[in-house]
C-alpha positions as CSV (number, residue, x, y, z in Angstrom):
1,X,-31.6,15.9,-157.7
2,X,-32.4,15.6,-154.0
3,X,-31.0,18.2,-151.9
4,X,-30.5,16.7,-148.8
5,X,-28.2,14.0,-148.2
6,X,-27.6,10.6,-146.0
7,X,-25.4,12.9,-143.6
8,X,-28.2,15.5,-142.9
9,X,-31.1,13.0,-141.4
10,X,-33.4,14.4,-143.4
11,X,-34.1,12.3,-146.9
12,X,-31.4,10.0,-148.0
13,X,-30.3,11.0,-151.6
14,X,-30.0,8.3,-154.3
15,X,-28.1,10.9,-156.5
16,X,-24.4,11.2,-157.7
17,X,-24.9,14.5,-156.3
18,X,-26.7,16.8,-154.4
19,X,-27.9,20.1,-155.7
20,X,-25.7,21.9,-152.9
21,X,-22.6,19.7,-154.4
22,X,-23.3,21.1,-158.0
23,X,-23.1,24.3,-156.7
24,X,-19.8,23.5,-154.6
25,X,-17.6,22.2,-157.5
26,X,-19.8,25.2,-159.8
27,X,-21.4,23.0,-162.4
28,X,-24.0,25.5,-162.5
29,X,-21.6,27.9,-164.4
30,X,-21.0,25.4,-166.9
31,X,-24.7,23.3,-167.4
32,X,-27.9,24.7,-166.1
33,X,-28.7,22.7,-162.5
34,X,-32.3,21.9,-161.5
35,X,-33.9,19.4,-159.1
36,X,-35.8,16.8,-160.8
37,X,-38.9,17.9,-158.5
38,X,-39.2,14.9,-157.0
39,X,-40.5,14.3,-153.3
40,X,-38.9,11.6,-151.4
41,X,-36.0,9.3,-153.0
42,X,-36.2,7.6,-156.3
43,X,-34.0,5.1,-157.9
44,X,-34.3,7.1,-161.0
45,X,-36.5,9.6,-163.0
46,X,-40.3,8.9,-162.9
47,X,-41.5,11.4,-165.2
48,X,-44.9,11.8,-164.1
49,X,-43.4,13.0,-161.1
50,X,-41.0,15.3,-161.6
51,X,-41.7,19.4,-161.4
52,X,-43.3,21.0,-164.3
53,X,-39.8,22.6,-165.1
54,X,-37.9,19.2,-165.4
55,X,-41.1,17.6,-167.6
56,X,-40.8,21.0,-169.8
57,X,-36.8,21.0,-170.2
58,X,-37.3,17.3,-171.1
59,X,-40.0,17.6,-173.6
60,X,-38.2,20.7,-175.6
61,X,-34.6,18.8,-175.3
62,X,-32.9,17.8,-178.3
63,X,-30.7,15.0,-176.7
64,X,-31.1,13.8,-173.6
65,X,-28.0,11.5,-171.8
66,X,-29.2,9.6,-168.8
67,X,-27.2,7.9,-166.4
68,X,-27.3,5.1,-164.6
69,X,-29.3,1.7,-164.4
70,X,-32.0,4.0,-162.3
71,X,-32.3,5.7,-165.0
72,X,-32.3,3.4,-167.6
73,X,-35.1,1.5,-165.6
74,X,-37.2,4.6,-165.3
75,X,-37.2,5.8,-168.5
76,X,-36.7,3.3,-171.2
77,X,-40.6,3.1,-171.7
78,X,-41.1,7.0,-171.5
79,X,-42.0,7.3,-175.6
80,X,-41.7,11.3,-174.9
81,X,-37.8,10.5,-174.5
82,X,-37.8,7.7,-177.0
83,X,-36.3,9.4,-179.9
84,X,-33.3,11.9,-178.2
85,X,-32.4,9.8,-175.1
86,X,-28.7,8.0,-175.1
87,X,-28.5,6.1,-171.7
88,X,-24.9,5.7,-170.0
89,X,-24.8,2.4,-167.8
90,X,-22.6,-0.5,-166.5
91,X,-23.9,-4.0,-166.9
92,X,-24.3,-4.9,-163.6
93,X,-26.9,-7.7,-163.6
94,X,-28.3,-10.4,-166.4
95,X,-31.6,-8.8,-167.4
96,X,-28.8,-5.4,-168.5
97,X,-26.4,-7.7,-170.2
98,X,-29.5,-9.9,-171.9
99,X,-31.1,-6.7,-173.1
100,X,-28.0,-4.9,-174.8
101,X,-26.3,-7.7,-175.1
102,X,-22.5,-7.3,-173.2
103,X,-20.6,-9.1,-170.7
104,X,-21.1,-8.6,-167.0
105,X,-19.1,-5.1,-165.8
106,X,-18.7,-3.6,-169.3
107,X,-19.8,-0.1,-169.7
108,X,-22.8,0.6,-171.8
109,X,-23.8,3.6,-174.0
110,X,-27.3,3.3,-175.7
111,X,-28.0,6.2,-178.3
112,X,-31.4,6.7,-180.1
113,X,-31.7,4.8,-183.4
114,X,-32.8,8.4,-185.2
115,X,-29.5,9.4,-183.9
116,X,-28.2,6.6,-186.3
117,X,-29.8,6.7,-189.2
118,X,-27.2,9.0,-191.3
């Protein structure tokens, strides 16, 4: 998450949310809330450049749910999320609905083949 926001003339936020909103509506007494670490805006979650702390949380996660086409764009190569990573997206452009296959607009959830296997 950025922290700053379009309103504060600092760094635009490409976020849902900012940090400070997470805290406003109290998400952090429900999930744990970090920053991704990341210096500047991102359409997405470029690993390689994210804090130690988000690389760590990401490596020892079980399942991972990403969301967004940022996201998706980001991290659908990233073999360290490969296996626990189920990515929530809408199918707003061809090369989305060519790749998993829906109609234009439709919601998309992606989950792990291992997650599938039973």
């Amino acid at each position: 998450m950025q922290a700053t926001s379009k309103t504060s003339g600092l760094i635009p936020t490409l976020n849902d949310v900012t940090l400070l909103e997470a805290k406003q509506v109290r998400m952090d007494e429900s999930a744990r809330v970090i920053e991704n670490g990341i210096d500047g805006p991102v359409p997405g979650t470029l690993l390689a450049r994210c804090s130690q702390e988000m690389r760590a949380l990401v490596q020892d996660a079980d399942l991972i749910i990403s969301k967004g086409g940022g996201n998706f764009d980001s991290l659908d190569e990233e073999e360290v999320v490969a296996s626990k990573i189920c990515f929530m997206l809408l199918s707003k452009c061809v090369p989305y609905r060519e790749h998993f296959g829906t109609e234009l607009t439709h919601p998309i959830l992606s989950v792990p083949s291992p997650w599938l296997d039973d």
